[in-house]
Structures are given as C-alpha cells and as structure tokens.
Backbone as JSON, one array per atom type, in Angstrom:
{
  "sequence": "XXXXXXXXXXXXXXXXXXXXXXXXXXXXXXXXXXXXXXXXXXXXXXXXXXXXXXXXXXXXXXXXXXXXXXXXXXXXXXXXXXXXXXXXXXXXXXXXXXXXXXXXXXXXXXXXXXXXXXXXXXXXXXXXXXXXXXXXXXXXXXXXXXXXXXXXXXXXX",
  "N": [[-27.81, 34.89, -40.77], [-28.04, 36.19, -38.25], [-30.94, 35.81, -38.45], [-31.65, 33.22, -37.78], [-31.17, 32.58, -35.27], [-32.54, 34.63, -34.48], [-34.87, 33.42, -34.69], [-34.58, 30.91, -33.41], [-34.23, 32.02, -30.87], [-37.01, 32.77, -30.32], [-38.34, 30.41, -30.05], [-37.44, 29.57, -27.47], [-38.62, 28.67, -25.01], [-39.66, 26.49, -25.37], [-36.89, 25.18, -26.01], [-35.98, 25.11, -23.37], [-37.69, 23.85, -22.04], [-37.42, 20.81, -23.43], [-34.82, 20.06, -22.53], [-35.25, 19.98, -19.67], [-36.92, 17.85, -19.64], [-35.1, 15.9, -19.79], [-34.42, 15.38, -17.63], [-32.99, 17.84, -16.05], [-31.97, 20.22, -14.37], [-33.82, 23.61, -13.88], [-31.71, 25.81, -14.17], [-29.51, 24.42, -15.1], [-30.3, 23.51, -17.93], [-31.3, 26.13, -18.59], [-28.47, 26.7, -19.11], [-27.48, 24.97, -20.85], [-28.85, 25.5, -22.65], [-28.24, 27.97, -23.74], [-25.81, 27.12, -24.48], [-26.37, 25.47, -26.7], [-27.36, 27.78, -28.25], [-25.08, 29.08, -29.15], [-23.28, 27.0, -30.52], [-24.74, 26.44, -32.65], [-25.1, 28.77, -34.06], [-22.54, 28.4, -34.48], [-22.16, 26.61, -36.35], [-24.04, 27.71, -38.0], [-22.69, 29.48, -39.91], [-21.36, 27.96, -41.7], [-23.09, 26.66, -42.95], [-25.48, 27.48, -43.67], [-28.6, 27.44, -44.23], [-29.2, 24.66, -43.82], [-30.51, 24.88, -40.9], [-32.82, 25.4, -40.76], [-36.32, 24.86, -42.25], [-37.39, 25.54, -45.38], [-36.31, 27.81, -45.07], [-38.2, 29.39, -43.52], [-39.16, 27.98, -40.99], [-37.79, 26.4, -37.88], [-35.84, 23.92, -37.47], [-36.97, 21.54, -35.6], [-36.03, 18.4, -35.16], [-33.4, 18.66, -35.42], [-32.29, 20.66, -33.6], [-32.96, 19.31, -31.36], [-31.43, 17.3, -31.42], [-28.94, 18.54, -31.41], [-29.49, 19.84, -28.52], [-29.53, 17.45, -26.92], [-27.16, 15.86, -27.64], [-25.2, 17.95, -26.57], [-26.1, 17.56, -23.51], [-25.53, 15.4, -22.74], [-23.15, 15.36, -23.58], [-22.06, 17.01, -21.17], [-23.04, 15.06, -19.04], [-20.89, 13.33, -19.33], [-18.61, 14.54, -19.0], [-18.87, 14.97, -16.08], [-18.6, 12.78, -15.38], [-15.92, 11.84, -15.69], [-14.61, 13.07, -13.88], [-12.73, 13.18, -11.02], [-12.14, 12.16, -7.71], [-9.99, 13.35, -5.44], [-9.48, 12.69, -2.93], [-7.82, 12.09, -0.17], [-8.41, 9.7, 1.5], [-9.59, 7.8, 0.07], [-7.22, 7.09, -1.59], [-6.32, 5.92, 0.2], [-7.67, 3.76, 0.86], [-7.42, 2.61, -1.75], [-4.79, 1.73, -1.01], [-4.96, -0.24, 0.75], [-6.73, -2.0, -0.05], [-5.02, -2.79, -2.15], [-3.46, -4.32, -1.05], [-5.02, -6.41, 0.71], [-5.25, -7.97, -1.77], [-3.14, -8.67, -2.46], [-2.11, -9.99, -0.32], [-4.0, -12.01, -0.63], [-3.58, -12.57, -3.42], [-0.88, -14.11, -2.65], [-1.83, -16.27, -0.47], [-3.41, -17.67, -2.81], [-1.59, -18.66, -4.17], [-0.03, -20.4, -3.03], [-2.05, -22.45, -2.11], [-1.93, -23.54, -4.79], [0.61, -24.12, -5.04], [0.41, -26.42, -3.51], [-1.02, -28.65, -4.38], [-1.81, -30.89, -6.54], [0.07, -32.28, -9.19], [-0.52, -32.26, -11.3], [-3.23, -31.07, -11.76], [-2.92, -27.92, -10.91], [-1.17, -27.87, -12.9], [-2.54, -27.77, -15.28], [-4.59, -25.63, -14.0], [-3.4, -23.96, -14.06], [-2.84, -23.48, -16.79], [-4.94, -22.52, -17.89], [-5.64, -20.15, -16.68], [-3.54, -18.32, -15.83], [-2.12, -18.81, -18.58], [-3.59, -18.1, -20.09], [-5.2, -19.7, -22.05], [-7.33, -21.71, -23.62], [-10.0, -24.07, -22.46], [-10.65, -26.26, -24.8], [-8.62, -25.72, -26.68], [-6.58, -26.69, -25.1], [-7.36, -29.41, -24.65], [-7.25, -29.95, -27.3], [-4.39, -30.06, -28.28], [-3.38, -31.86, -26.11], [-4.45, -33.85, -25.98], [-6.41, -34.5, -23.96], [-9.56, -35.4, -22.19], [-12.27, -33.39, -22.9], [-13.96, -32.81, -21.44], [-13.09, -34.03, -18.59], [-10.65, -32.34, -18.15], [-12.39, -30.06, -17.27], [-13.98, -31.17, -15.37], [-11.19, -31.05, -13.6], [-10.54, -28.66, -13.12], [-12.74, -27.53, -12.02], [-12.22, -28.49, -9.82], [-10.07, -27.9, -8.62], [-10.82, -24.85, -8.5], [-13.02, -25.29, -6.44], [-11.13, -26.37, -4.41], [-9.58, -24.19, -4.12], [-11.57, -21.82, -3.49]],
  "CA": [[-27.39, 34.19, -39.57], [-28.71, 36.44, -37.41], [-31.96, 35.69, -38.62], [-31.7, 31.72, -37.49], [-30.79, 32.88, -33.89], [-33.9, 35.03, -33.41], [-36.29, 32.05, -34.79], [-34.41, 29.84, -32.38], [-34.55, 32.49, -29.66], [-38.51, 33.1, -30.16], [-38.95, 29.1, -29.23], [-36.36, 29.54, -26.26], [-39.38, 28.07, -24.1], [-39.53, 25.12, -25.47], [-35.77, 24.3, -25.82], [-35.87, 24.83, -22.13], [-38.51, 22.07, -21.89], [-37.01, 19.96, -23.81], [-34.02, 19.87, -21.88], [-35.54, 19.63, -18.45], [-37.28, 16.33, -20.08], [-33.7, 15.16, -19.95], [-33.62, 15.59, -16.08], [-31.87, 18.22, -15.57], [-32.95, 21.31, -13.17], [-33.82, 24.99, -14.9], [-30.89, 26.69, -13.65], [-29.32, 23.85, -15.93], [-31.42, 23.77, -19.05], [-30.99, 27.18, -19.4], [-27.41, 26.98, -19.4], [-27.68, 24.32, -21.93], [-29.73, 26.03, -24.05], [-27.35, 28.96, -24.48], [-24.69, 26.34, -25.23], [-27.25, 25.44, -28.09], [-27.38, 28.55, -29.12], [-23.56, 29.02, -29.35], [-23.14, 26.03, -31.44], [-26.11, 26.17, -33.78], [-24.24, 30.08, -34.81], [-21.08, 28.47, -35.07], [-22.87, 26.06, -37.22], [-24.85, 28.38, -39.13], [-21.52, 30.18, -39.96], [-20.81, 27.6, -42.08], [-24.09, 25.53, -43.59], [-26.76, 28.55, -43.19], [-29.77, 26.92, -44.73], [-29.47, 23.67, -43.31], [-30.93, 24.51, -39.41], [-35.0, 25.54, -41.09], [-36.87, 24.44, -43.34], [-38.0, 26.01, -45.96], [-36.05, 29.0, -44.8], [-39.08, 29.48, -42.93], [-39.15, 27.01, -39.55], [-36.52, 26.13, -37.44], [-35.68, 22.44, -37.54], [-37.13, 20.86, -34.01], [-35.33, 17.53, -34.62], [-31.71, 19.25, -35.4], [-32.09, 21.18, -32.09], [-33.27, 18.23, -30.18], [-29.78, 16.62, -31.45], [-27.99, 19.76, -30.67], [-29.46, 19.78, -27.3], [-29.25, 16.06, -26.64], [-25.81, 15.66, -27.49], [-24.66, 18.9, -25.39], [-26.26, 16.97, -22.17], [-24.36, 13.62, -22.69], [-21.7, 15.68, -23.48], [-21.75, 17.21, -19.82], [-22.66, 13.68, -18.14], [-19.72, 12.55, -19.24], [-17.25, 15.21, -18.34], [-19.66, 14.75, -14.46], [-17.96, 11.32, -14.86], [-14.6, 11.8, -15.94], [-14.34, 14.01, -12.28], [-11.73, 12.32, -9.96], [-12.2, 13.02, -6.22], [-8.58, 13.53, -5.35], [-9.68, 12.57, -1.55], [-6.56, 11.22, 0.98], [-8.54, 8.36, 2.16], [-9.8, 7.39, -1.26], [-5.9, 6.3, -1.46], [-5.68, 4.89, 1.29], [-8.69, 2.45, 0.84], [-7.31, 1.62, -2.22], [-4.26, 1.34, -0.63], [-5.4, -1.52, 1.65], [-7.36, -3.11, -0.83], [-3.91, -3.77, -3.09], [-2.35, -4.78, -0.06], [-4.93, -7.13, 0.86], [-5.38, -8.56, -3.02], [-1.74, -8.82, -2.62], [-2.09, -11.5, 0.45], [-5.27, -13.12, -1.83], [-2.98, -13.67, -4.55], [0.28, -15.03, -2.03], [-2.31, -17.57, -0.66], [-3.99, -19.05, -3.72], [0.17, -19.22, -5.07], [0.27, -20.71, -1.54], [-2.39, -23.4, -2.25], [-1.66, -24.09, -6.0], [1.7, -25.03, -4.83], [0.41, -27.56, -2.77], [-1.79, -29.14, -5.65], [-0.88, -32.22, -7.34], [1.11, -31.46, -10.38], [-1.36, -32.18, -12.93], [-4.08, -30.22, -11.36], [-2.11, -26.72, -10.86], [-0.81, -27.0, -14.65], [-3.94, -27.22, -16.16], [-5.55, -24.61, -13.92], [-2.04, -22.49, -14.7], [-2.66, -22.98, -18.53], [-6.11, -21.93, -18.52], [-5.92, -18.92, -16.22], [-2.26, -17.41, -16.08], [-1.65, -18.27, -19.81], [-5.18, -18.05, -20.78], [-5.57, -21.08, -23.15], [-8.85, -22.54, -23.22], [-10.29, -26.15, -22.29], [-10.83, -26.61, -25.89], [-7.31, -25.69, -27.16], [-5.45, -27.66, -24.53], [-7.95, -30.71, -25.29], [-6.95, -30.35, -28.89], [-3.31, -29.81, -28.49], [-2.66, -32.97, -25.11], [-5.51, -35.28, -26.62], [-6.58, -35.12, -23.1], [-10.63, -35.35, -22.81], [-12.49, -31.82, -22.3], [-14.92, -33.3, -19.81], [-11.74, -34.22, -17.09], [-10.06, -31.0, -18.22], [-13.21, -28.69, -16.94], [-13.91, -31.58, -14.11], [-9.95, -30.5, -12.97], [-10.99, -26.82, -13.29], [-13.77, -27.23, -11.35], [-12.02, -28.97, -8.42], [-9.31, -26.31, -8.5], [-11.76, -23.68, -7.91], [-13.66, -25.63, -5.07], [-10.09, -26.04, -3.34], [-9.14, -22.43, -3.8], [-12.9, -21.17, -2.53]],
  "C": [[-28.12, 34.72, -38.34], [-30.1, 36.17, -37.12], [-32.5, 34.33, -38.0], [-31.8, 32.51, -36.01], [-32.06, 33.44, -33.7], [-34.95, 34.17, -33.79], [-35.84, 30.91, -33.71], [-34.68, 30.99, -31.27], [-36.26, 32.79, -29.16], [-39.21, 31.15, -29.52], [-38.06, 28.9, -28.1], [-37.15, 28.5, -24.99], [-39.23, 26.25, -24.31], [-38.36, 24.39, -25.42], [-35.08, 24.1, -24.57], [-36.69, 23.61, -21.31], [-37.83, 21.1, -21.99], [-35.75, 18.77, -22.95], [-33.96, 19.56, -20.6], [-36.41, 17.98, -18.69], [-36.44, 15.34, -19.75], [-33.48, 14.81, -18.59], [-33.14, 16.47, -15.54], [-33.12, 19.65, -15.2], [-33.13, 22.62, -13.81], [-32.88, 25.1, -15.16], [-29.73, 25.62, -15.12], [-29.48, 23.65, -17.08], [-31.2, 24.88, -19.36], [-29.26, 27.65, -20.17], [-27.0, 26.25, -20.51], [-28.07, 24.9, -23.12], [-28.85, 27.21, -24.98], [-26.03, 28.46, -24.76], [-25.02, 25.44, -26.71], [-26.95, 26.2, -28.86], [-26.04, 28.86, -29.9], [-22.9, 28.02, -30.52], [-23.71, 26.43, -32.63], [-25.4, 27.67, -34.74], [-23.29, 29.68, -34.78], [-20.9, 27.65, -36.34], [-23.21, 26.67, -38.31], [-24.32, 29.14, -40.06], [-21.05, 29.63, -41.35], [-21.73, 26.88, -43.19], [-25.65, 26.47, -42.81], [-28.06, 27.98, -42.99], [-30.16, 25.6, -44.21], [-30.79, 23.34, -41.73], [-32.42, 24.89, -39.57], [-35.31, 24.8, -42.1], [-37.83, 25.34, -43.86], [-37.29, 27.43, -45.81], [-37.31, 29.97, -44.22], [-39.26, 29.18, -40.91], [-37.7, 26.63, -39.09], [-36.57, 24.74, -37.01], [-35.58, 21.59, -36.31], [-36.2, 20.02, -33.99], [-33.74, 18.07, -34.56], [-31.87, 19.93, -34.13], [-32.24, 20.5, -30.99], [-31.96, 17.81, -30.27], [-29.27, 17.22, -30.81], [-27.97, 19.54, -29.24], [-28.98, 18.48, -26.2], [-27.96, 15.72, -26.46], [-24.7, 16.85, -26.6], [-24.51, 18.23, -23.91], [-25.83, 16.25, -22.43], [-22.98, 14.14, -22.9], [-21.37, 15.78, -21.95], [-21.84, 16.15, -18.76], [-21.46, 13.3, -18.41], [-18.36, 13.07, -19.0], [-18.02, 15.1, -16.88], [-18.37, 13.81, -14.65], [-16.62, 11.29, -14.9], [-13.75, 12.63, -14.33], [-13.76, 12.85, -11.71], [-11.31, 12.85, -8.7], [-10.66, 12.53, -5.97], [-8.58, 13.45, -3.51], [-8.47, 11.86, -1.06], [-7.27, 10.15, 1.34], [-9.7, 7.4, 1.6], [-8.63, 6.36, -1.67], [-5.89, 5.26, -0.65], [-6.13, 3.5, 1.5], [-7.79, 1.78, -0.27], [-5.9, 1.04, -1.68], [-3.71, -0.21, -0.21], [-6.07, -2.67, 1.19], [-6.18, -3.92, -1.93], [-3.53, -4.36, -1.94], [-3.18, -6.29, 0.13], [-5.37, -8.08, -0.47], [-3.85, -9.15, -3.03], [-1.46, -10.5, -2.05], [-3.14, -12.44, -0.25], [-4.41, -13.76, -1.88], [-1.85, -14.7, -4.4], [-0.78, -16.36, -1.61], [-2.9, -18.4, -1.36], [-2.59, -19.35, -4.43], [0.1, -20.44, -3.74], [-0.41, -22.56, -2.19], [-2.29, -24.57, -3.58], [-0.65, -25.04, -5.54], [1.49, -26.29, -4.18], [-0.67, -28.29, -3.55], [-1.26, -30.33, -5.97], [-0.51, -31.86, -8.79], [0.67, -31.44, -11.38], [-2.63, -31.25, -12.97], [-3.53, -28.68, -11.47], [-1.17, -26.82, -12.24], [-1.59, -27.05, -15.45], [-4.47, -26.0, -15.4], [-4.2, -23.29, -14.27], [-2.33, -22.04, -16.33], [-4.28, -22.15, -18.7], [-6.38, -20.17, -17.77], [-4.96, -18.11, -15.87], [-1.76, -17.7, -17.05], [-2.55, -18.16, -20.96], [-5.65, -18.73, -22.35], [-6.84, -21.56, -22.65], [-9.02, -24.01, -23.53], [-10.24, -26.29, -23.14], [-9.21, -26.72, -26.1], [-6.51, -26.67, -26.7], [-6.52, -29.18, -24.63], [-7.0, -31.16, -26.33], [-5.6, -30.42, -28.95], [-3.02, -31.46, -27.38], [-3.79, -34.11, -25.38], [-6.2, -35.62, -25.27], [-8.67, -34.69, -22.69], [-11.17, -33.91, -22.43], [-13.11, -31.97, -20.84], [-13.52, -33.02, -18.6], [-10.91, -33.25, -17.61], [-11.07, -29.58, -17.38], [-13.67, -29.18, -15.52], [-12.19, -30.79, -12.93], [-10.26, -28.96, -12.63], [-11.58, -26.75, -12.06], [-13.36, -27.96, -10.08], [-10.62, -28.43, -7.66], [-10.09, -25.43, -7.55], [-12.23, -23.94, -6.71], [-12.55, -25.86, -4.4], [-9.59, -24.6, -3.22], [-10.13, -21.58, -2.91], [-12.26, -21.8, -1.02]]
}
C-alpha cells in the first residue's frame, strides 16, 4: 500500500496539472490532489492491485477519474451554498407579494371571460388536461380549442 502512494506521490506534478486543466487555481489543485491521495489509500486498502498496472505503473486514467470526480464533487457542494442574506428575503419577499397581485388579476380577468373561454383555458392550465384529451373527451374540434387558448393568452398579456 505504501508502495502505491509513493508511485502516485513521485508523479505529484502532474496530478497537479491535471487538475489546474480543470480550472481551478494551485492553491486548489494541490488541495485536491491530497484529497486524491486520501482516497486512492482508502481504496488501495481494499482492491491493492487494481490502481497500476502491471504492479509496475500507476494507472493515469483511474487517477484522472479520482481527480475528476473529487472537483465536481466540490462544484457542487460551491452550489449547494445558501447566502442566508436579510435582503435576499426580502426581495423574495416582494416578489411573492407581487406574483400574488399577478395571479389576483389574471383570476380578475378570467372571471370576466365568457364562460366557454375561461373553462377551457381552466382545463388546460389549472387541471392540466391537454387540447388533445379535451378534443377527444367534448368532440369539440382541436383547431377552436388551441384558437380559444390562444385568445385567452392575448387577453391576459
């Protein structure tokens, strides 16, 4: 085991390359690399022979994985970060509030619809049935089911 570790530590240069290939800044890369190494011995712990070949070389593409999947690991805990800012809230705050008045005036204008217009655009988009279905189910044609749709929408815009 130990023996894997100093054939990976004698190409240390390169798996610092490799990793700055990726984007990412030394100071980074190196810290990567010794989260390589960490793995690859917790690995080797278990499936010795697998990380060279030949019990000779140390297996570039398995360390490219290693390394590869380390960095996508850490982009994606970057992303999972949630700025916990006060006026982060507050935007969204203001943004339910005014989605809120949106959604009171297109109730607003439906209601004032003619009664066949506002229950087709009800079935297709608050009980999410599609033109087809309600064709096939009210025998009524698709064309003047997607014309209704579409003159919905241009009164709501």
């Amino acid at each position: 085991m130990v023996n894997i570790l100093e054939k990976l530590a004698k190409k240390h240069n390169d798996w610092v390359r490799i990793v700055q290939s990726f984007g990412c800044d030394l100071m980074s890369s190196e810290d990567l690399v010794q989260d390589m190494y960490i793995r690859i011995h917790e690995y080797s712990q278990k499936n010795d022979n697998s990380i060279l070949y030949n019990d000779q070389e140390v297996n570039y593409y398995f360390v490219y994985k290693v390394l590869r999947s380390i960095w996508l690991n850490t982009l994606t805990e970057k992303n999972k970060y949630v700025d916990s800012d006060i006026s982060k809230h507050e935007k969204t705050t203001k943004e339910e509030i005014n989605a809120k008045e949106l959604a009171d005036l297109i109730e607003h204008k439906l209601s004032s619809l003619y009664w066949y217009d506002r229950k087709i655009f009800e079935l297709v988009y608050k009980d999410g049935i599609s033109m087809l279905q309600i064709s096939n189910k009210t025998g009524i044609d698709y064309c003047s089911i997607k014309r209704t749709i579409r003159k919905v929408k241009k009164i709501l815009k």
